[in-house]
ChimeraX commands (.cxc) that place a marker at each C-alpha (Angstrom):
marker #1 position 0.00,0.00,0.00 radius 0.5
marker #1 position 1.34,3.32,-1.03 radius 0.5
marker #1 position 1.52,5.64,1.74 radius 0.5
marker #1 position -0.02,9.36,1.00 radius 0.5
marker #1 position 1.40,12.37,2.04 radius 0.5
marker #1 position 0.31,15.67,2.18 radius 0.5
marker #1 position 1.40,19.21,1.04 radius 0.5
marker #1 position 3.58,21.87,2.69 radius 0.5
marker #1 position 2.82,25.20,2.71 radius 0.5
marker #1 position 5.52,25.89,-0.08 radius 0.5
marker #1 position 3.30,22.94,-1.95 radius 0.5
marker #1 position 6.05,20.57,-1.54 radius 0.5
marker #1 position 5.36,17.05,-0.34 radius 0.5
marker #1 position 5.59,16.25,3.31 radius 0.5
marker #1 position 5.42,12.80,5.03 radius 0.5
marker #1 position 3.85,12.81,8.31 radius 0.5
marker #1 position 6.41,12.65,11.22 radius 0.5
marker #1 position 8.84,14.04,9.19 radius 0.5
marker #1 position 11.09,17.22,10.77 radius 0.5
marker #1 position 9.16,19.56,8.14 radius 0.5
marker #1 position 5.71,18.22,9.26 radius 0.5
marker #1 position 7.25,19.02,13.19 radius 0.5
marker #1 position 8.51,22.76,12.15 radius 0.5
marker #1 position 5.02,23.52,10.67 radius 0.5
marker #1 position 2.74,21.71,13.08 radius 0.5
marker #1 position 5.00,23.67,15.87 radius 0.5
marker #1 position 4.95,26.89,14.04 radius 0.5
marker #1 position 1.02,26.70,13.68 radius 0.5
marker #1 position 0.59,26.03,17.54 radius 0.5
marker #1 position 3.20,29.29,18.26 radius 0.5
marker #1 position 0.87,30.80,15.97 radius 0.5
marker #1 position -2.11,30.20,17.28 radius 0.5
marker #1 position -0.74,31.07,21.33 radius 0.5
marker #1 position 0.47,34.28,19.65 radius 0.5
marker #1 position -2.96,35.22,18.51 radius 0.5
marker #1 position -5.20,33.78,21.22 radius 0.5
marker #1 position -2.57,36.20,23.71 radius 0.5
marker #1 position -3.43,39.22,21.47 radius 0.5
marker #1 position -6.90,38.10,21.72 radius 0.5
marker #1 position -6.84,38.27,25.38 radius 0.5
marker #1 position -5.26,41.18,25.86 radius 0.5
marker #1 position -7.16,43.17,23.26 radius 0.5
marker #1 position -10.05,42.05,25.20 radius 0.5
marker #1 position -8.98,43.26,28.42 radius 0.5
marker #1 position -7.00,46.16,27.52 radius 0.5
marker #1 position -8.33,47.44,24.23 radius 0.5
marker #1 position -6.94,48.51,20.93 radius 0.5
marker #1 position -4.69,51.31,21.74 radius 0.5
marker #1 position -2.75,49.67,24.51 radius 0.5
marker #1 position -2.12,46.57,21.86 radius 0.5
marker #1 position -1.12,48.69,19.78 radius 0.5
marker #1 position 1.11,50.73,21.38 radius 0.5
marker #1 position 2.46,47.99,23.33 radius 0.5
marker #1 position 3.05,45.34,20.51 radius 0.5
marker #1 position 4.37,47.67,18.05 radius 0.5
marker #1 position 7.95,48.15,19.13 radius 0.5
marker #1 position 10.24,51.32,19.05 radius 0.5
marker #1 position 9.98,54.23,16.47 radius 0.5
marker #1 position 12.95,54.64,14.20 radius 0.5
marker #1 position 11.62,58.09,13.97 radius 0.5
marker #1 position 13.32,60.62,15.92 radius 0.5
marker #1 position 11.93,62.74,18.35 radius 0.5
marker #1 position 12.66,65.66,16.73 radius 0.5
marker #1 position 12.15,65.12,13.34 radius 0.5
marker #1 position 9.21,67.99,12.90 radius 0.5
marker #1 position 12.34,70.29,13.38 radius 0.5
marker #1 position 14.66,69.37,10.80 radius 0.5
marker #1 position 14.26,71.80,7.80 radius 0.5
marker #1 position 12.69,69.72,5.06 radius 0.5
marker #1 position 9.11,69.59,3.16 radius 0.5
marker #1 position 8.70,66.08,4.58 radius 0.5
marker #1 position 9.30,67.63,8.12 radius 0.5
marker #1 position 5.78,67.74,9.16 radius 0.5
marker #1 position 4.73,64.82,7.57 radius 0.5
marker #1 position 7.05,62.90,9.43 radius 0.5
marker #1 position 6.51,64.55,12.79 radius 0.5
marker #1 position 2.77,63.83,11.98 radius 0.5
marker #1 position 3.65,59.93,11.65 radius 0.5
marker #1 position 5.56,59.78,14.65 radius 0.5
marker #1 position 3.07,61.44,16.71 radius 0.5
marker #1 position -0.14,58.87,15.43 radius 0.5
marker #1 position 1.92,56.12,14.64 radius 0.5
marker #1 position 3.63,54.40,11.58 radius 0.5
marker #1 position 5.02,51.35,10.65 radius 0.5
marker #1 position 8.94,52.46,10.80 radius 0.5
marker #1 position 10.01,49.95,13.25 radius 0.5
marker #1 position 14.19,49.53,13.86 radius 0.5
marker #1 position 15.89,46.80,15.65 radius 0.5
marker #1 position 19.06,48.83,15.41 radius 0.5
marker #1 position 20.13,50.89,18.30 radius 0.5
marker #1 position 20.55,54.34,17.52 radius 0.5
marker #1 position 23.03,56.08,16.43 radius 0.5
marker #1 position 25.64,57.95,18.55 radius 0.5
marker #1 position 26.92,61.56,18.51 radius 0.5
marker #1 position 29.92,60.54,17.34 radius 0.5
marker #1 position 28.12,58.38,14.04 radius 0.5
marker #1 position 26.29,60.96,13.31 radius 0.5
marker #1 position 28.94,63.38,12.72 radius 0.5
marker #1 position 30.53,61.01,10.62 radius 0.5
marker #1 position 27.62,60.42,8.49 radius 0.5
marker #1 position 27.59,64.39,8.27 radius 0.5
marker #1 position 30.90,64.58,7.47 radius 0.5
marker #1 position 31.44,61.99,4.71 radius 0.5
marker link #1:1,2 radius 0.2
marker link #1:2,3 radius 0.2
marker link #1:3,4 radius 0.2
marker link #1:4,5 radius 0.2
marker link #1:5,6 radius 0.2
marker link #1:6,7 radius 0.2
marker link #1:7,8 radius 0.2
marker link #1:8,9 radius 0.2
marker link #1:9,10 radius 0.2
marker link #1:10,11 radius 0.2
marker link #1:11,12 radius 0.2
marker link #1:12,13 radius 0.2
marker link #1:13,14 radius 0.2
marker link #1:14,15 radius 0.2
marker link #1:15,16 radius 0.2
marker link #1:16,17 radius 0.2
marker link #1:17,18 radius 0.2
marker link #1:18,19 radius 0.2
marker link #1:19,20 radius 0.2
marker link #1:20,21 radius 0.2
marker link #1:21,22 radius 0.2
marker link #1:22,23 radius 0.2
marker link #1:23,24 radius 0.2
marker link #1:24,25 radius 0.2
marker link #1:25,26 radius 0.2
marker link #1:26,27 radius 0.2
marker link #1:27,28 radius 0.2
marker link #1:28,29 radius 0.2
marker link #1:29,30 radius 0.2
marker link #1:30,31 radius 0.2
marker link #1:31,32 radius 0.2
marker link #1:32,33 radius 0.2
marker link #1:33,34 radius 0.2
marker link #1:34,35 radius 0.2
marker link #1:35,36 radius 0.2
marker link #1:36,37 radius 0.2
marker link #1:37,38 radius 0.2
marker link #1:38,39 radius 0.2
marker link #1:39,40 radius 0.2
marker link #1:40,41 radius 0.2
marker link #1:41,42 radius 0.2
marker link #1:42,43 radius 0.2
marker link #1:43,44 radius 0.2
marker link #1:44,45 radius 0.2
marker link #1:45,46 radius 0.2
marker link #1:46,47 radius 0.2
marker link #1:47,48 radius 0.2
marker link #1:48,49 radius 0.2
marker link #1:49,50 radius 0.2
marker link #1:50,51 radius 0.2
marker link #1:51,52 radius 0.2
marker link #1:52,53 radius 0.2
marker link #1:53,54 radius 0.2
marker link #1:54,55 radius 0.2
marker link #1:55,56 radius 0.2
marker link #1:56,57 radius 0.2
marker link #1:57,58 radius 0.2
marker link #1:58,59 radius 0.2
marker link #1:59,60 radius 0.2
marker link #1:60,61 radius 0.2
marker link #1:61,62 radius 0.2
marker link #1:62,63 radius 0.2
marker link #1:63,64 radius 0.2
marker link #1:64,65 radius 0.2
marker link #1:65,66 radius 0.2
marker link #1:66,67 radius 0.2
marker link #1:67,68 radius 0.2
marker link #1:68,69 radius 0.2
marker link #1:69,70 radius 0.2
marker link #1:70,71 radius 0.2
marker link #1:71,72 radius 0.2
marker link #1:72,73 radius 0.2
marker link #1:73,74 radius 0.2
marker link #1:74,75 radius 0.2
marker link #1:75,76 radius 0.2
marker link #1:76,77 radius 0.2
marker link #1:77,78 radius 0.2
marker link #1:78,79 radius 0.2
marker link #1:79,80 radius 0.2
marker link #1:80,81 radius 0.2
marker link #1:81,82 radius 0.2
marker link #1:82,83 radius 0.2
marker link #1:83,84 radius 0.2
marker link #1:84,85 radius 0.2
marker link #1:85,86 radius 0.2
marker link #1:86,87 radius 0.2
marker link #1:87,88 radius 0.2
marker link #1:88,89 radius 0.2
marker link #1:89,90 radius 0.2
marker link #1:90,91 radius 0.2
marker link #1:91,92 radius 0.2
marker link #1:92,93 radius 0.2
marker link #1:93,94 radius 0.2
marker link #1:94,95 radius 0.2
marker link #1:95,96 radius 0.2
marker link #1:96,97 radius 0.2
marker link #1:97,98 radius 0.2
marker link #1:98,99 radius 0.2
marker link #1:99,100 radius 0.2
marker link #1:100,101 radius 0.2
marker link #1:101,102 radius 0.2
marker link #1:102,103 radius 0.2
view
């Protein structure tokens, strides 16, 4: 008898019990605790606090309504609601950002 598999999500076939069927069934479970949490706490906390909580640190700077450009405003209007410019990358010091200025 010819055993069946099934498809991946790439559409590639995947035995059952395989390490690929693992990653995905575990990756569907983290999934779905990831969204039943968000569920929770949407629930009890409501839609600005998950928001604001869950969406990480602004790349924008602080003071970016000040810096003399037509896109000045815009920005400082983005930072102020809210925009997706999220940065893993620690900002920059004093001393990179006068090197960026002076190159």
């Amino acid at each position: 008898a010819k055993q069946r598999c099934r498809r991946g999500s790439s559409g590639v076939p995947v035995q059952a019990g395989t390490a690929r069927d693992n990653t995905e069934t575990e990756a569907a479970s983290l999934l779905r605790q990831l969204a039943e949490e968000n569920a929770r706490y949407l629930r009890e906390e409501g839609w600005r606090r998950l928001a604001t909580t869950r969406r990480g640190r602004s790349a924008l700077n602080p003071k970016v309504g000040e810096v003399d450009h037509e896109a000045a405003g815009y920005l400082e209007f983005l930072d102020r609601i809210g925009a997706p410019a999220l940065s893993s990358t620690p900002p920059l010091t004093p001393e990179e950002l006068q090197a960026a200025v002076d190159r």
